[in-house]
Kinemage of the C-alpha trace (Angstrom):
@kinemage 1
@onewidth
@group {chain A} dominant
@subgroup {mainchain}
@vectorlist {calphas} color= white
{ca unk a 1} P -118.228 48.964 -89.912
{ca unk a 2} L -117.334 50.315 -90.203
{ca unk a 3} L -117.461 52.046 -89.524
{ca unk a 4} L -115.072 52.816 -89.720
{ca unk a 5} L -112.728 54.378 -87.468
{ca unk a 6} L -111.242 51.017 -86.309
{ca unk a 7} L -108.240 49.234 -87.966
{ca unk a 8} L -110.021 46.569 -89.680
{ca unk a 9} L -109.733 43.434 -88.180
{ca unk a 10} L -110.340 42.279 -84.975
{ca unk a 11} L -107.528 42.087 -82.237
{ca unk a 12} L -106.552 39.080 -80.421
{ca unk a 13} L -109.433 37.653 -78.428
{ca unk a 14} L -110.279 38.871 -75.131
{ca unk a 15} L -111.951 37.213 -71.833
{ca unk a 16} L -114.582 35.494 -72.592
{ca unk a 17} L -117.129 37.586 -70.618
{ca unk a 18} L -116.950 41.377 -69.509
{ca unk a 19} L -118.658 43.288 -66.930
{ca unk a 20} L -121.215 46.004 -67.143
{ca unk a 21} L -117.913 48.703 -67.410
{ca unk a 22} L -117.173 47.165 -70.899
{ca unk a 23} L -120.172 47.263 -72.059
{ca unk a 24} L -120.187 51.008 -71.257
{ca unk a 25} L -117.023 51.416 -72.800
{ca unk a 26} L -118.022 49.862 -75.914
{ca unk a 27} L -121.595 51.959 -76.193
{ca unk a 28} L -118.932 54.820 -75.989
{ca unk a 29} L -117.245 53.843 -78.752
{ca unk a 30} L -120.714 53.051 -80.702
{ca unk a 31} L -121.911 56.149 -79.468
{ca unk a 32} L -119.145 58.409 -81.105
{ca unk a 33} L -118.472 57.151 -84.184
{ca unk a 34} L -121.985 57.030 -85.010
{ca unk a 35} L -122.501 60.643 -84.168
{ca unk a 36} L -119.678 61.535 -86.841
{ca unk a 37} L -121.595 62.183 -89.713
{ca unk a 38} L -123.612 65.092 -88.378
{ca unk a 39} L -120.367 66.985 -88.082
{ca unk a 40} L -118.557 66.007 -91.278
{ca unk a 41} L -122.333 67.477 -92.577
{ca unk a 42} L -121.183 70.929 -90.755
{ca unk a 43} L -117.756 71.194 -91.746
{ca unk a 44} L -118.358 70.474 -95.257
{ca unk a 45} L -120.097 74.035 -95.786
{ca unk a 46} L -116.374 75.119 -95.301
{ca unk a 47} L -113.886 73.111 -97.634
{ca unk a 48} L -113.794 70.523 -100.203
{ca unk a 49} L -114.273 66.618 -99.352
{ca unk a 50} L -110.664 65.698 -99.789
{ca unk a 51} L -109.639 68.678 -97.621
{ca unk a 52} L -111.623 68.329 -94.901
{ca unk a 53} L -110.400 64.239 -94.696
{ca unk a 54} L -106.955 65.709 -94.256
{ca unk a 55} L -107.485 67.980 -92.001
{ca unk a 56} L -109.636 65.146 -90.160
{ca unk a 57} L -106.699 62.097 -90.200
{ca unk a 58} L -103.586 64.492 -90.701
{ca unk a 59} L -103.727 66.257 -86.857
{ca unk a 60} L -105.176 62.979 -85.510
{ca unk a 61} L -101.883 61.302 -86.179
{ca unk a 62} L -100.355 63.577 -83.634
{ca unk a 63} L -102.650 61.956 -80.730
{ca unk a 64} L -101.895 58.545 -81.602
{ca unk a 65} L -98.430 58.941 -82.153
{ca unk a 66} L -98.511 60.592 -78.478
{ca unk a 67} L -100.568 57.674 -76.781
{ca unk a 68} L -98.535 55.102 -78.448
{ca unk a 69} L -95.215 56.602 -77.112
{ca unk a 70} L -96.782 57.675 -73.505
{ca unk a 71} L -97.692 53.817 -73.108
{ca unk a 72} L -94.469 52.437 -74.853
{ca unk a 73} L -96.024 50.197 -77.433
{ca unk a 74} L -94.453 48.169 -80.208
{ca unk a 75} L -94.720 49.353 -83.927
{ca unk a 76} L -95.823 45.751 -86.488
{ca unk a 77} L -92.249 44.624 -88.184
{ca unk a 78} L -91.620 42.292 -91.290
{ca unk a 79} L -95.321 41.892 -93.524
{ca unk a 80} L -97.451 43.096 -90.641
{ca unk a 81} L -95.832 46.973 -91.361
{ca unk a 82} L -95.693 46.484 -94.545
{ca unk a 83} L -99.828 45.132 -94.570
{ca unk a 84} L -100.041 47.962 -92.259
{ca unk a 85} L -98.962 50.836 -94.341
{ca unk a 86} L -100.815 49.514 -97.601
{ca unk a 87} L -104.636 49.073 -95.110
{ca unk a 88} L -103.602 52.639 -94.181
{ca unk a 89} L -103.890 54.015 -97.483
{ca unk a 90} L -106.722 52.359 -98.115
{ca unk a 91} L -108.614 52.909 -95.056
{ca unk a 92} L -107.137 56.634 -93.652
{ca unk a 93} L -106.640 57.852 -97.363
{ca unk a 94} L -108.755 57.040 -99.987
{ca unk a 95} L -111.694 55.557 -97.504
{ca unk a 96} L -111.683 58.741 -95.450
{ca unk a 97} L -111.999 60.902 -98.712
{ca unk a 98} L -114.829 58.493 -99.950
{ca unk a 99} L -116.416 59.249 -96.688
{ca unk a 100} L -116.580 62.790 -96.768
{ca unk a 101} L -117.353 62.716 -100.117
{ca unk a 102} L -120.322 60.813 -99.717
{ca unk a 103} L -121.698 62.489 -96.881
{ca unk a 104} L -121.881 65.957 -99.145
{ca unk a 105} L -123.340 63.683 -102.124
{ca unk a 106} L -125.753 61.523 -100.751
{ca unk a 107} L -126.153 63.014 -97.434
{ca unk a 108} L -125.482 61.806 -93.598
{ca unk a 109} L -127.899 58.989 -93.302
{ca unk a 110} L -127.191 57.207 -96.631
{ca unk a 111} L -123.893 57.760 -96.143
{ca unk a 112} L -123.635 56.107 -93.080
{ca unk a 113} L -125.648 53.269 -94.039
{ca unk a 114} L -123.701 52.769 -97.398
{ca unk a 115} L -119.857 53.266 -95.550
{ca unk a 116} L -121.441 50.632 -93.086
{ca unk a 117} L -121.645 47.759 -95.867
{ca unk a 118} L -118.067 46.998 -95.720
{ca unk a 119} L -118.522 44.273 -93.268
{ca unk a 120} L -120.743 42.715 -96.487
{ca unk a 121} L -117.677 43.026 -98.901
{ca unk a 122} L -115.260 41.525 -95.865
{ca unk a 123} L -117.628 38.379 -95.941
{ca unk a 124} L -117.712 38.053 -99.585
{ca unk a 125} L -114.218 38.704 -100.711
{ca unk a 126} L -113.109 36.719 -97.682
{ca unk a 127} L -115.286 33.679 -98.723
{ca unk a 128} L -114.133 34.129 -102.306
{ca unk a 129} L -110.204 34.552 -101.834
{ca unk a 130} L -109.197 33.621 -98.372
{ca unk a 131} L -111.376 30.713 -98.274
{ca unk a 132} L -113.588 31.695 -94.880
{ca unk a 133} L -116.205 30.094 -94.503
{ca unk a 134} L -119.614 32.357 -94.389
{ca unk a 135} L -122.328 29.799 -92.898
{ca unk a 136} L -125.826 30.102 -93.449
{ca unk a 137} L -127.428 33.050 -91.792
{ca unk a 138} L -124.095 35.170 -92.536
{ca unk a 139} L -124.990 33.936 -96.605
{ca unk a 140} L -128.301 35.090 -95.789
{ca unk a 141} L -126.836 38.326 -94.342
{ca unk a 142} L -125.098 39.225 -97.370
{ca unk a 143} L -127.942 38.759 -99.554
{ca unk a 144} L -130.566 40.566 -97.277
{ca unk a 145} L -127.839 43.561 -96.764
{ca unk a 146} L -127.589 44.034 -100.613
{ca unk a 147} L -130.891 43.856 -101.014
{ca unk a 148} L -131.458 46.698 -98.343
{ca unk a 149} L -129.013 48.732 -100.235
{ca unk a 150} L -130.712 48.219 -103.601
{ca unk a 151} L -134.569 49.080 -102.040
{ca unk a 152} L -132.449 51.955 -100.420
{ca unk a 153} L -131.655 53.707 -103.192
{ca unk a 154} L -134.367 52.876 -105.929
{ca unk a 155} L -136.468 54.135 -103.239
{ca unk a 156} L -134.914 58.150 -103.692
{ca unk a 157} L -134.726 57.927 -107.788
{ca unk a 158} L -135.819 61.733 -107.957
{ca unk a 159} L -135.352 62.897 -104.584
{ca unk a 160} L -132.123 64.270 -106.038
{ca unk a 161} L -131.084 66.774 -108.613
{ca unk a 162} L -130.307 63.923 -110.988
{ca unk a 163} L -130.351 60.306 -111.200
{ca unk a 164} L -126.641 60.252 -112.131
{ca unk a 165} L -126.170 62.248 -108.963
{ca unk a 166} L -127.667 59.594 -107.151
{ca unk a 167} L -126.117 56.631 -108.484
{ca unk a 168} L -122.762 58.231 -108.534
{ca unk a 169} L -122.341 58.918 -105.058
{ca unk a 170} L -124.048 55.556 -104.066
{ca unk a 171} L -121.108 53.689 -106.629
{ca unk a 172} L -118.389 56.132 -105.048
{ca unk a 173} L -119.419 55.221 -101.295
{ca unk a 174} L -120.058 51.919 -102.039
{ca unk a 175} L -116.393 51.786 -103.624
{ca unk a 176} L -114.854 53.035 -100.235
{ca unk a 177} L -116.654 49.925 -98.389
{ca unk a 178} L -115.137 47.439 -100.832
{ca unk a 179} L -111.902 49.683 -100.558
{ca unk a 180} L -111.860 49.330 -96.493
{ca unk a 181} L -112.970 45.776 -97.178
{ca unk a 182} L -109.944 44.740 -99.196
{ca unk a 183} L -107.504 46.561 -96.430
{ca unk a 184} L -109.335 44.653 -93.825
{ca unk a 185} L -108.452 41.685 -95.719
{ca unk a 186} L -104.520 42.520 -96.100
{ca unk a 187} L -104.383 42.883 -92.395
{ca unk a 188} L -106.068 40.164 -91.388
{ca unk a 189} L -103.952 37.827 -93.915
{ca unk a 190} L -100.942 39.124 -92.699
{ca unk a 191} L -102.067 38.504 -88.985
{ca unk a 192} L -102.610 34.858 -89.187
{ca unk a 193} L -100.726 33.032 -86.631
{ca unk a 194} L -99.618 35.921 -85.104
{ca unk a 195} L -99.370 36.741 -81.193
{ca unk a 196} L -98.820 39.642 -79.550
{ca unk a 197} L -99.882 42.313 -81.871
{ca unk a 198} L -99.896 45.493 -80.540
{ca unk a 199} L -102.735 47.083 -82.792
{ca unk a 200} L -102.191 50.831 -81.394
{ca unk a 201} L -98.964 50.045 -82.935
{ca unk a 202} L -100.543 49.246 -85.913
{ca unk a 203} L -103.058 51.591 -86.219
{ca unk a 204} L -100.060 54.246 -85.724
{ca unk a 205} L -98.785 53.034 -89.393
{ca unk a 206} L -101.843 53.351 -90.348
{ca unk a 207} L -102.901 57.065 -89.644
{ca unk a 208} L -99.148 57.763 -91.048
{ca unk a 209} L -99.200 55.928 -94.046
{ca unk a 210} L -102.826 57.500 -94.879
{ca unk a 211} L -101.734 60.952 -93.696
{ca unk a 212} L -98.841 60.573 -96.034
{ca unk a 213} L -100.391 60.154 -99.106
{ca unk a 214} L -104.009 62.036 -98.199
{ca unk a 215} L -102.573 65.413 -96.482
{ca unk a 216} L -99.982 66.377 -99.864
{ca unk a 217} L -102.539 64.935 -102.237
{ca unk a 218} L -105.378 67.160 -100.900
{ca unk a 219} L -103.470 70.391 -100.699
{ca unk a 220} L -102.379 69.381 -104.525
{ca unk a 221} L -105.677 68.736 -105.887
{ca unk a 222} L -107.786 71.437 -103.218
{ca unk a 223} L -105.003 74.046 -102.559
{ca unk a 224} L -106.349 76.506 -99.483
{ca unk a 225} L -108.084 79.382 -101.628
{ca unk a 226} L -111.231 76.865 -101.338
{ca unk a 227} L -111.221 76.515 -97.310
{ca unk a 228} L -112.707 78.895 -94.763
{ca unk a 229} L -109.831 78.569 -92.391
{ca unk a 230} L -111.317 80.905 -89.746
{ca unk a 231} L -114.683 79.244 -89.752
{ca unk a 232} L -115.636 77.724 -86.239
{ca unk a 233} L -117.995 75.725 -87.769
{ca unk a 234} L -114.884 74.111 -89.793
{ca unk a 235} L -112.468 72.950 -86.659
{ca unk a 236} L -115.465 72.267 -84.047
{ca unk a 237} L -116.711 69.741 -85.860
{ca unk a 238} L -113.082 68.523 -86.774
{ca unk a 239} L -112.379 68.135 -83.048
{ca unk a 240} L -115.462 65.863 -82.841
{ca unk a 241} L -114.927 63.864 -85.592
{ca unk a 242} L -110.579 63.881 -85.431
{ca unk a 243} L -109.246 63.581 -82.075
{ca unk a 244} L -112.614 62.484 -80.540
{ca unk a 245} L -113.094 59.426 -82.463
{ca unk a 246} L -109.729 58.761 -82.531
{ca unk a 247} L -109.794 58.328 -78.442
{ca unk a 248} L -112.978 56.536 -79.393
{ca unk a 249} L -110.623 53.742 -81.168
{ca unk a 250} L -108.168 53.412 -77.923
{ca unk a 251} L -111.240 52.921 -76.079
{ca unk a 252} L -112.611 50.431 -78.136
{ca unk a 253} L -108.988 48.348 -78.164
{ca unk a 254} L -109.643 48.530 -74.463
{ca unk a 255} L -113.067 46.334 -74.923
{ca unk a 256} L -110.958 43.836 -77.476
{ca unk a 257} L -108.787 42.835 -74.334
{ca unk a 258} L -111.802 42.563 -71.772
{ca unk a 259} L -113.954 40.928 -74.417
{ca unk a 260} L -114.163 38.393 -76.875
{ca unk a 261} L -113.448 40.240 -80.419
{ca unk a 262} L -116.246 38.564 -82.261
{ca unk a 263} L -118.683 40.031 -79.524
{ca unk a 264} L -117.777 43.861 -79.543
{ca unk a 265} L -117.102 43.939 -83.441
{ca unk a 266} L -120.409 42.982 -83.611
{ca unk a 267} L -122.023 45.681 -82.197
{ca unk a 268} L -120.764 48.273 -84.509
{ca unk a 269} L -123.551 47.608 -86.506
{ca unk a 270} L -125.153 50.043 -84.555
{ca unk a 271} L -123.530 52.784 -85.675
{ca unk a 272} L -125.455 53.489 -88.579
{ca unk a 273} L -128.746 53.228 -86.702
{ca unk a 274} L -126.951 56.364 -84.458
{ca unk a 275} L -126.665 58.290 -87.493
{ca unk a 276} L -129.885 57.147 -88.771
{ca unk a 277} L -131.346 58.171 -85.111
{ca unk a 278} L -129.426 61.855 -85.073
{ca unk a 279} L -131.154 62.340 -88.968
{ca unk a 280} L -134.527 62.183 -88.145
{ca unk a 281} L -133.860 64.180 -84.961
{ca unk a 282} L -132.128 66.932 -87.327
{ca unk a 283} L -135.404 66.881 -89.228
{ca unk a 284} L -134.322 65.074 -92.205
{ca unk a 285} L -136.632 61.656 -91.744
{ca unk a 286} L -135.662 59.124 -95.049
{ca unk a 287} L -139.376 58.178 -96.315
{ca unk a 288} L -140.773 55.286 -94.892
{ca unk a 289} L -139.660 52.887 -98.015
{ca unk a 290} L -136.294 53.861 -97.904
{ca unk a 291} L -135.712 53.849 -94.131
{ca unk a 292} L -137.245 50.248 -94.531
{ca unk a 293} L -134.227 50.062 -96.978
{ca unk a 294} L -131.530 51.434 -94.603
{ca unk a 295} L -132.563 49.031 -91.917
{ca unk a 296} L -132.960 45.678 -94.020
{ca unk a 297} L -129.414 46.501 -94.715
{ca unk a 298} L -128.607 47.020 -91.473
{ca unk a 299} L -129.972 43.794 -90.184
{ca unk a 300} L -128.089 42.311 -93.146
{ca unk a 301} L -124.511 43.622 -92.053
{ca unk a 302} L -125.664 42.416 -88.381
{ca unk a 303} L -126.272 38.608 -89.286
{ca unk a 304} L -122.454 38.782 -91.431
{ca unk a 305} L -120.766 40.030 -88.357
{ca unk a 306} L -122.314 38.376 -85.118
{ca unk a 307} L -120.661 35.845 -83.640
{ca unk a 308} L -121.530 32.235 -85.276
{ca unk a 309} L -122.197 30.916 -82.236
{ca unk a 310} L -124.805 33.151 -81.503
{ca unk a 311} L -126.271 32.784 -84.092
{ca unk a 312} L -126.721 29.009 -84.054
{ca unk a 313} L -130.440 27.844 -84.194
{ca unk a 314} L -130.244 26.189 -80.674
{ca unk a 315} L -128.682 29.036 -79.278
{ca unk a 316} L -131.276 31.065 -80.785
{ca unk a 317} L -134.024 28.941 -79.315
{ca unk a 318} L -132.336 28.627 -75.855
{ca unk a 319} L -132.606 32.917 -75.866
{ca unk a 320} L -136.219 32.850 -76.743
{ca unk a 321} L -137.080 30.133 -73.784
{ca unk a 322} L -135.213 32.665 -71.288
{ca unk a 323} L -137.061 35.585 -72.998
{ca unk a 324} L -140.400 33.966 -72.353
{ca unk a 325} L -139.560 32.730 -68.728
């Protein structure tokens, strides 16, 4: 979900249809963020976790601030700033931190899969304390994508140096999801019957409100003595995975108002299967039982977040008749 570069929550929906330019767009999008964890890989040979996610949200804030002044947008007032502010710590503090983090502990392609599950904990807590109703095959969903989690990581018990090792920086990613989950949540609570939202607005509280809290509180706990600051391999992959993504975000806001949000939210469960993809290219191919793993979950975080109606037996069988036409 996550990815997790976008504010949380679906904008307003879209047309109903787009052309073959959105879809374009939106593979952009896909395309980027999944090709962030090979980078945050690099850079992390050069500073700490918790550095290197403030160096990564702290400049990016600059961009967005620019963008949302260039186009003149509206900033959220009343509970939507405040719901704004508290997602942003949550999802451009403490998430991006978790990210990082688990990307040196666990490595790219776990970590993507494992930042990915959010969507899971959105459906759950959602059902649970917003009352949202789940449906079958998104039930299913939940319970396949856990499963694909668990066979995930049983599957690597002594591939690292410990077993704590392992299990720690599975609970500590898994906490960001659920983290990113619960600001997703806020959001969308405080969006309800809401029009108009300008979410380049909100995502500019957002990046502040995270940058405010992340930037001092890495510099505290990291100080600078730990950070190569001359090291190219430090700020080239920062570009990629900072300003990069963060244009990756606008472009994807573009696709919310030429498409129908349900539709291109959905397909961001391909971003794990680009990180997955850009893994076994680097040379480091998962074994077969635990890529099995990374894909059941996968498929799991695809049935929670396609669009019901999609996903609706008849529908279902009506796409298999064209497919065999």
């Amino acid at each position: 979900m996550a990815a997790k570069y976008s504010s949380g929550v679906a904008a307003p929906e879209g047309r109903t249809s787009a052309d073959g330019a959105t879809f374009m767009l939106l593979g952009i999008s896909v395309l980027v963020w999944g090709t962030g964890w090979w980078p945050i890989d690099v850079a992390s040979e050069y500073t700490s976790p918790i550095m290197l996610a403030a160096l990564r949200v702290g400049p990016t804030l600059a961009l967005v601030v620019l963008v949302f002044a260039a186009f003149r947008r509206k900033l959220p007032e009343g509970r939507l700033l405040v719901a704004s502010a508290v997602s942003g710590v949550l999802m451009f503090g403490f998430f991006q931190w978790v990210l990082m983090d688990s990307v040196v502990t666990v490595g790219p392609g776990n970590s993507a899969v494992l930042i990915n599950t959010a969507p899971l904990f959105v459906g759950l807590l959602g059902f649970l304390f917003l009352r949202e109703r789940l449906g079958a095959i998104a039930s299913i969903g939940l319970v396949v994508g856990f499963l694909g989690v668990v066979l995930m990581v049983w599957s690597q018990v002594g591939d690292f140096p410990s077993t704590r090792t392992l299990v720690g920086g599975v609970a500590i990613a898994l906490l960001g999801a659920l983290a990113w989950a619960i600001a997703a949540l806020v959001l969308r609570a405080a969006m309800r019957d809401q029009t108009g939202i300008d979410m380049i607005g909100v995502t500019v509280v957002q990046y502040a409100s995270g940058s405010l809290v992340l930037v001092p509180v890495a510099f505290a706990v990291a100080g600078t003595s730990g950070t190569d600051w001359s090291a190219a391999g430090l700020w080239i992959p920062l570009v990629w995975v900072g300003p990069v993504t963060a244009v990756a975000l606008l472009i994807f806001f573009t696709v919310l108002q030429r498409m129908q949000a349900a539709k291109a939210t959905s397909a961001l469960f391909l971003v794990p299967v680009v990180a997955i993809a850009i893994e076994i290219a680097r040379g480091n191919t998962p074994g077969a039982v635990t890529l099995t793993g990374m894909f059941v979950a996968i498929v799991g975080v695809a049935l929670v977040t396609a669009p019901r109606d999609a996903l609706r037996w008849s529908a279902l069988r009506a796409s298999l008749a064209r497919a065999s036409d």
